[in-house]
C-alpha positions in Angstrom: -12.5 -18.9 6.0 -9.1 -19.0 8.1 -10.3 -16.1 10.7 -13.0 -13.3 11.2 -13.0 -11.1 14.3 -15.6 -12.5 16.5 -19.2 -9.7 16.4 -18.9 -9.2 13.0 -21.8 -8.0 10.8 -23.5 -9.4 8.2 -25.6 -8.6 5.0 -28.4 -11.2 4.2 -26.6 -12.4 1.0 -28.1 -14.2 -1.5 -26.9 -18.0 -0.5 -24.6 -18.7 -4.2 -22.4 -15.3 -2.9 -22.2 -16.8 1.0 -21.0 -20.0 -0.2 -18.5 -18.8 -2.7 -17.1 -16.0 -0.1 -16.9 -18.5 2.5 -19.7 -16.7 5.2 -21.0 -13.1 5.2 -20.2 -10.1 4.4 -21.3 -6.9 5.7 -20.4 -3.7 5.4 -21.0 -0.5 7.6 -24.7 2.0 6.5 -21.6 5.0 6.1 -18.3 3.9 4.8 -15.5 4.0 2.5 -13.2 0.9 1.9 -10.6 -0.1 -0.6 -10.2 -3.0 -2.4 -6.3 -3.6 -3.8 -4.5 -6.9 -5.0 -0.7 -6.8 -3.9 2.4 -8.8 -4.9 4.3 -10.8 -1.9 6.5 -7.9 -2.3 4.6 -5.2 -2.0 3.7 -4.3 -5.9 0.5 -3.0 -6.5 0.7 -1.2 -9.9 3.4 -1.7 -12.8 4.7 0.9 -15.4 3.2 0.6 -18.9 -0.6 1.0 -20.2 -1.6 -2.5 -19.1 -4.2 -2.3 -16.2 -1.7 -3.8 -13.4 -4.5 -6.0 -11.0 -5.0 -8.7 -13.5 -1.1 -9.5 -14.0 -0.5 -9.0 -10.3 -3.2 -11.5 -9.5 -2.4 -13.9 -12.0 -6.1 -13.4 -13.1 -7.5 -15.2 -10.4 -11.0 -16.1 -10.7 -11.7 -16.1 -6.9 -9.9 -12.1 -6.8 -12.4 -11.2 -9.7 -15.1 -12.5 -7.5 -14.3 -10.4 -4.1 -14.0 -7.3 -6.9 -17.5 -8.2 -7.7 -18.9 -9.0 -4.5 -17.6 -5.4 -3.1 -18.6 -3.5 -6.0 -22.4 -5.1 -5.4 -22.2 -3.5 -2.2 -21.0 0.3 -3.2 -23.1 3.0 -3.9 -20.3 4.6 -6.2 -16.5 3.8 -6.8 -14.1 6.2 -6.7 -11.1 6.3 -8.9 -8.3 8.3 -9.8 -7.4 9.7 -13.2 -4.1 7.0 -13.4 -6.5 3.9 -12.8 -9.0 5.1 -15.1 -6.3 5.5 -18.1 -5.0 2.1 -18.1 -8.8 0.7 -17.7 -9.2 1.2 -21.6 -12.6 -0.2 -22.4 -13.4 -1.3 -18.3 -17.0 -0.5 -16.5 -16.4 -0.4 -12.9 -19.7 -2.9 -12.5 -20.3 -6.5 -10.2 -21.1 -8.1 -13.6 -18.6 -6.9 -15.3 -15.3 -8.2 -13.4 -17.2 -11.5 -12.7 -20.1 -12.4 -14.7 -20.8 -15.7 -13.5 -22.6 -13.9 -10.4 -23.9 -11.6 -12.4 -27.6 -12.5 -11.4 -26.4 -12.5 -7.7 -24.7 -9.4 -7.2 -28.2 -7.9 -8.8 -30.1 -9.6 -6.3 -27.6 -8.3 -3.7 -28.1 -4.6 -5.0 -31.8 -4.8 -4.8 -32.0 -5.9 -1.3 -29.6 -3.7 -0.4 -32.1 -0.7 -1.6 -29.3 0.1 -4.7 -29.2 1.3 -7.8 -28.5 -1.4 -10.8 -24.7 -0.3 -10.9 -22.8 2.2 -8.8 -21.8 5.6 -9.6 -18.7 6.2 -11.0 -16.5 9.2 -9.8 -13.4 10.3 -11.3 -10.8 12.4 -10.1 -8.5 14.6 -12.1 -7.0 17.4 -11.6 -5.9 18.0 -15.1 -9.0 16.6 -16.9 -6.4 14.7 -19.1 -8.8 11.3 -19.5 -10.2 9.9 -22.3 -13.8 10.6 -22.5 -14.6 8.5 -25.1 -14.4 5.3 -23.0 -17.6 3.7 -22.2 -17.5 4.2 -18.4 -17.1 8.0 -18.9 -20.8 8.1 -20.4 -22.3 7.9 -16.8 -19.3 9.1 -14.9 -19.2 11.7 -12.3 -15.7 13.8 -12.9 -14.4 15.7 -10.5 -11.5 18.5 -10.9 -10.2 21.9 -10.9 -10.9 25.0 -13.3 -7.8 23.7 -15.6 -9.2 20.5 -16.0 -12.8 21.6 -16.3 -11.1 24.1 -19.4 -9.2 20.6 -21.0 -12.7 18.9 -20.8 -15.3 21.6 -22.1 -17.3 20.5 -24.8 -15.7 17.4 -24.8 -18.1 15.5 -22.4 -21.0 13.0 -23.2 -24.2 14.4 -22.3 -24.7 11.7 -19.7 -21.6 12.8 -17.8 -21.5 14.9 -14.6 -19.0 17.7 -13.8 -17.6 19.3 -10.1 -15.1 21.8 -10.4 -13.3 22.6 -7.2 -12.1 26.1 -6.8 -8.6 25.0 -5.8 -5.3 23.8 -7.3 -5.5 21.1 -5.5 -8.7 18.3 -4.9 -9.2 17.9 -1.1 -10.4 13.7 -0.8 -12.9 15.4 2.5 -14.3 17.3 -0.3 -15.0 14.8 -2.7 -16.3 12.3 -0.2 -18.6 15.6 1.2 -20.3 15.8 -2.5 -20.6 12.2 -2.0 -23.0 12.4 0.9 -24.9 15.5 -0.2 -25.9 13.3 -3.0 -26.9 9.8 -1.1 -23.7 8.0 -1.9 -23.1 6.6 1.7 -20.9 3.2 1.0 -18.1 4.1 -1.2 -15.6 1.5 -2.5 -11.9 3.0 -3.9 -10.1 0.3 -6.3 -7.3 3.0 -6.7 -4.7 4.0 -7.5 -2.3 4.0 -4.8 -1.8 7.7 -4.8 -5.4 8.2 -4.6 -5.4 5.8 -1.1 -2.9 7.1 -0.2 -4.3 10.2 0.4 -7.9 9.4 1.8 -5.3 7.0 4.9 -3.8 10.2 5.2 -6.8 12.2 6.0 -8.4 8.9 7.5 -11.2 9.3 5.4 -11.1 5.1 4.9 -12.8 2.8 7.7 -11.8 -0.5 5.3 -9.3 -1.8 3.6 -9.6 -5.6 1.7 -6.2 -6.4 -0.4 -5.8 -9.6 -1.8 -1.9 -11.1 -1.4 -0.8 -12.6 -4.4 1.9 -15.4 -4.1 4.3 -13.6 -6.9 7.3 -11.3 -6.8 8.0 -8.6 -9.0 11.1 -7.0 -8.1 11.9 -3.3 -7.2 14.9 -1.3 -8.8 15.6 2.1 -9.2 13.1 4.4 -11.1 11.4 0.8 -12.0 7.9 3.3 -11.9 6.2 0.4 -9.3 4.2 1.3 -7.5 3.2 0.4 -3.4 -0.4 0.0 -1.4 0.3 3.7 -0.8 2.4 6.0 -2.7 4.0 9.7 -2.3 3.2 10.3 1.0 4.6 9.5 5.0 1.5 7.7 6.5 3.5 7.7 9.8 2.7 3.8 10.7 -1.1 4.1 10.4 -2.1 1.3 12.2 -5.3 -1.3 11.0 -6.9 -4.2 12.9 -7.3 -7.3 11.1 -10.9 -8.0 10.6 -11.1 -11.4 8.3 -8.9 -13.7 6.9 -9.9 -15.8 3.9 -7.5 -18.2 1.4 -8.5 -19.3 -2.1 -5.5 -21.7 -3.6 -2.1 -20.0 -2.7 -4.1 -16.6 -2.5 -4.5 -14.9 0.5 -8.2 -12.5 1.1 -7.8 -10.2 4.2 -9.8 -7.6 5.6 -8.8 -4.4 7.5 -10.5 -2.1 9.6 -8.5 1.8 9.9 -8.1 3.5 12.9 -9.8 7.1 12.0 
């Protein structure tokens, strides 16, 4: 622990997950929050099929275990289509990312009132995933009549459909169905684009992003991507809440101005 803002709340966790994390954790009843690992310069997701967070972080054990700490807390997580497709094989679970805890994070998921593994909900607007990867089998896929015609009869039976009447997938609406269904803490891992969007309709209270100490590069039409891609945020401003260090890695925590 380097710095947390003085007032802040706490869960009761279970004492193996306070130790490791360095103090509490806690989290707001209603909320969504991010969870991103970044490069000193800026790079968040790299071109190709490989699944960008693990290269980025250098695998880092202790970023595997703030994945799995936030993911115990989260009623759902919320993806987009990109993320998902260079996943191949990944279930968006505590346990999974860090099993070591795995007998904590449950703990932490009971006593929080939670299901044994959050919801997963997908968005894409062009139903081009592959819905033959495990995670799909209890996913929640949202997107628009010409993705809901690329997917017919191609879901598993344990999968759930939404198909927005619109060109476009509003986040507000997504995050609405959310709430009508009792998802009230919901944690985005990505991708950029995706967060990009929910700043931009400051739809996200939280932010945590883990800084890397390695540099990637930028160069033209080098496909990397940033904490936020494709859109003008306008200098959205965020309020440091915690600041935590692990090695050379750097674990801090943002509140958003909504």
């Amino acid at each position: 622990m380097l710095f947390e803002r003085p007032g802040a709340a706490h869960f009761a966790l279970p004492e193996a997950l306070a130790m490791a994390y360095g103090g509490g954790l806690g989290l707001p009843a209603r909320c969504v929050f991010a969870n991103f690992v970044t490069s000193l310069d800026g790079i968040v997701a790299l071109p190709g099929d490989t699944e960008s967070g693990q290269i980025i972080s250098g695998r880092n054990a202790a970023d595997r275990f703030v994945m799995g700490l936030l993911r115990a807390c989260a009623d759902a997580v919320l993806l987009g289509a990109g993320t998902f497709r260079k996943s191949g094989g990944h279930l968006w679970h505590a346990d999974r990312i860090y099993p070591a805890a795995g007998a904590e994070f449950a703990e932490l998921r009971q006593a929080l009132g939670l299901k044994p593994v959050p919801r997963l909900v997908l968005i894409s607007a062009s139903g081009d995933i592959d819905v033959s990867q495990p995670a799909a089998a209890q996913a929640w896929i949202i997107t628009t009549k010409r993705g809901e015609a690329a997917l017919r009869g191609r879901l598993p039976s344990g999968a759930r459909l939404t198909v927005i009447d619109a060109g476009r997938i509003a986040c507000a609406e997504v995050l609405a169905a959310l709430r009508a269904e009792g998802f009230q803490r919901v944690l985005t891992e990505g991708g950029p684009t995706l967060f990009a969007e929910l700043v931009r309709d400051r739809l996200v209270d939280e932010l945590f992003v883990t800084s890397s100490p390695a540099l990637f590069g930028r160069f033209p039409e080098d496909q990397r991507k940033s904490l936020t891609e494709g859109l003008d945020l306008s200098g959205a401003q965020l309020n440091l809440l915690s600041a935590r260090r692990h090695g050379s890695h750097l674990f801090l925590r943002y509140g958003l101005q909504r």
